[in-house]
C-alpha positions as CSV (number, residue, x, y, z in Angstrom):
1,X,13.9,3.1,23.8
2,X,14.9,-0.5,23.6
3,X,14.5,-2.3,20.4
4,X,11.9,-4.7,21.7
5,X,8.6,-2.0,22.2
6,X,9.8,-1.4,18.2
7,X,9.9,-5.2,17.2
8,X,6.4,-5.6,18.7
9,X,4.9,-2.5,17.4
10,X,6.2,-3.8,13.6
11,X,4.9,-7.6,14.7
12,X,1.6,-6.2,15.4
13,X,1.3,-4.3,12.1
14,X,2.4,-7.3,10.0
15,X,1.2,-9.7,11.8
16,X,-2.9,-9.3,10.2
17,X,-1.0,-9.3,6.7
18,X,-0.2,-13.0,6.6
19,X,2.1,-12.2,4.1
20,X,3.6,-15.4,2.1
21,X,6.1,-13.4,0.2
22,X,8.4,-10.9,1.6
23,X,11.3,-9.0,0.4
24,X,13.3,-7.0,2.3
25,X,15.2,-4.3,0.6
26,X,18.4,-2.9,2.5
27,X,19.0,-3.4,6.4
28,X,16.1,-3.3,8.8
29,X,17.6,-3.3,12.4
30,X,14.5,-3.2,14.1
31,X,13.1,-6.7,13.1
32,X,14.4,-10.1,11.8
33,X,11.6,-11.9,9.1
34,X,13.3,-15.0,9.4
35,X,13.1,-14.8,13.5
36,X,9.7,-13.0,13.5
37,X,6.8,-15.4,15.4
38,X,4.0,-13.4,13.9
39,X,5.1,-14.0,10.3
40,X,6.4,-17.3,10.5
41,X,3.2,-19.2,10.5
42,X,2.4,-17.5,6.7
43,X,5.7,-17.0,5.1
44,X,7.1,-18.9,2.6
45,X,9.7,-17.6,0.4
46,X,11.6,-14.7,1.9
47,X,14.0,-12.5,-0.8
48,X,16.7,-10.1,0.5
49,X,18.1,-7.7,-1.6
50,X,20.5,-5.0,-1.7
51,X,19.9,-1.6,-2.8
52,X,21.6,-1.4,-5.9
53,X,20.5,-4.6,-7.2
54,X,16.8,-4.1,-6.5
55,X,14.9,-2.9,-9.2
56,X,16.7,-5.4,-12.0
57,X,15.9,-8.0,-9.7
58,X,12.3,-7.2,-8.9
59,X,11.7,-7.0,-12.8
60,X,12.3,-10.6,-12.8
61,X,10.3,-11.4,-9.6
62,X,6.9,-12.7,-9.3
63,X,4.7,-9.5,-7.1
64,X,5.8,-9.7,-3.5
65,X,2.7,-9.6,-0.8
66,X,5.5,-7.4,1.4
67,X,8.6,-5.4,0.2
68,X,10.2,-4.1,3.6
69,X,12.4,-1.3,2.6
70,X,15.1,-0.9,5.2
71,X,17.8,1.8,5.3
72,X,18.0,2.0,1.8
73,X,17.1,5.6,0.4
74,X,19.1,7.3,2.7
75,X,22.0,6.2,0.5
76,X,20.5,6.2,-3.1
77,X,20.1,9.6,-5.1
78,X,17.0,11.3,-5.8
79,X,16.1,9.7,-9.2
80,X,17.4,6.3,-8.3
81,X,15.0,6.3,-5.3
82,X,12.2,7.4,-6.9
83,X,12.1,4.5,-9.4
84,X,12.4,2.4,-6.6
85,X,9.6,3.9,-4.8
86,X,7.3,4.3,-7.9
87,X,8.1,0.6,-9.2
88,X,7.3,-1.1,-5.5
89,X,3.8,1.4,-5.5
90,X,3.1,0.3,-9.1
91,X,4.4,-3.0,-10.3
92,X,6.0,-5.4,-7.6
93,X,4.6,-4.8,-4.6
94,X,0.8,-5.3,-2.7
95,X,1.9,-3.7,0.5
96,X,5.2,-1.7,1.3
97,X,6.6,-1.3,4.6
98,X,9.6,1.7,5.1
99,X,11.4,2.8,7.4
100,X,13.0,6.2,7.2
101,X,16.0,8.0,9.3
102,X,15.5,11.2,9.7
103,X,17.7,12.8,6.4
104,X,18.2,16.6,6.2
105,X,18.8,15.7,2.3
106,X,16.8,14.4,-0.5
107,X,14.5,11.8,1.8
108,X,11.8,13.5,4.1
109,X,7.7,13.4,5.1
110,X,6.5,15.2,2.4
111,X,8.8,13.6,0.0
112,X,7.5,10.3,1.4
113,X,3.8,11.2,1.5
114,X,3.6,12.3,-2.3
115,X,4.0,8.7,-3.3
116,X,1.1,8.0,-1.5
117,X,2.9,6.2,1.7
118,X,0.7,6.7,5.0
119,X,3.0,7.9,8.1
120,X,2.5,4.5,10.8
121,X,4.6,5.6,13.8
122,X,7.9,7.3,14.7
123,X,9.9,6.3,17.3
124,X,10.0,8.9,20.1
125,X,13.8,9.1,21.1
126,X,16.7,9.7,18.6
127,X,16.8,9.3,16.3
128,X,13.9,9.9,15.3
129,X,12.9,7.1,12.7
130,X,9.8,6.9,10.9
131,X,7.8,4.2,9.6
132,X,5.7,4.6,6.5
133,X,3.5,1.9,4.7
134,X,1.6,2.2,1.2
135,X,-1.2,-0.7,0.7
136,X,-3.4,-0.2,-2.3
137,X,-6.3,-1.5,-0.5
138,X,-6.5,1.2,1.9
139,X,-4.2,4.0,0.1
140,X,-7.6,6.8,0.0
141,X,-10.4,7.0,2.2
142,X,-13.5,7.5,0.2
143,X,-14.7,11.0,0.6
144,X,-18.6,11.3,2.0
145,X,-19.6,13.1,-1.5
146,X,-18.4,9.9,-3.7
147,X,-21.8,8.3,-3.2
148,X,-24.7,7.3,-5.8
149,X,-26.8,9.2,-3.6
150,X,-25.3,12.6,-4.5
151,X,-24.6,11.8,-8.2
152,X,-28.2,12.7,-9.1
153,X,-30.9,14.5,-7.1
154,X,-34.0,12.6,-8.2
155,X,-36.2,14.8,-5.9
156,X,-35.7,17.4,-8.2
157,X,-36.3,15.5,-11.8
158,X,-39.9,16.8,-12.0
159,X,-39.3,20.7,-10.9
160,X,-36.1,21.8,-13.1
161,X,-34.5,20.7,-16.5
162,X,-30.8,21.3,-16.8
């Protein structure tokens, strides 16, 4: 698979962001911010980073509308990645795009998905590299049963006394 079905696949799902500010943690083959038509007519400030340097530098940062994490936790130790994971979920980030090579080591789905990151594609050749994003807006569907209507049963107020 070329890189260009990939570019527009990640175009389409940043593109309804509007982001202003983006920072891009690590190397992101698959797309170029500062070359990228659909964010160009929002962005403003774009940040890259390296790995190692990340979280000191987010501390000091005002919160990013995007952090794009590129291949970055492939090469950073378990705890080290979690910070950066939990800080970007938590404190700097309002949406989180990441890209993930598949890793027979510390980094996989479920290890992925337990921070709350939503699976958004994988690419189908190999390797097979996954994207995962994390917005806060969207990060639980509402179960059917969280409703006003089911935390009383009025019909019943007259017949029983609990």
């Amino acid at each position: 698979m070329s890189e260009k079905p990939v570019t527009r696949a990640l175009e389409r799902l940043l593109g309804p962001l509007k982001p202003v500010t983006v920072c891009q943690i690590g190397h992101l083959p698959e797309l170029d911010m500062e070359t990228s038509t659909t964010l160009s007519g929002s962005l403003e400030k774009l940040v890259r980073l390296e790995a190692a340097e990340a979280l000191e530098k987010l501390k000091r940062m005002p919160i990013q509308d995007l952090v794009v994490v590129g291949e970055t936790l492939e090469s950073m130790d378990r705890r080290d990645g979690d910070q950066l994971l939990a800080g970007l979920r938590d404190l700097y980030a309002r949406r989180i795009l990441l890209r993930l090579a598949p890793n027979p080591g510390e980094w996989n789905h479920q290890r992925v998905m337990a921070f709350g990151f939503q699976r958004l594609f994988t690419l189908p050749e190999p390797p097979r590299t996954a994207f995962y994003g994390f917005d806060l807006g969207n990060y639980k569907v509402t179960p059917d049963w969280l409703n006003p209507k089911h935390w009383a049963n009025p019909e019943m107020f007259d017949r029983y006394r609990w």
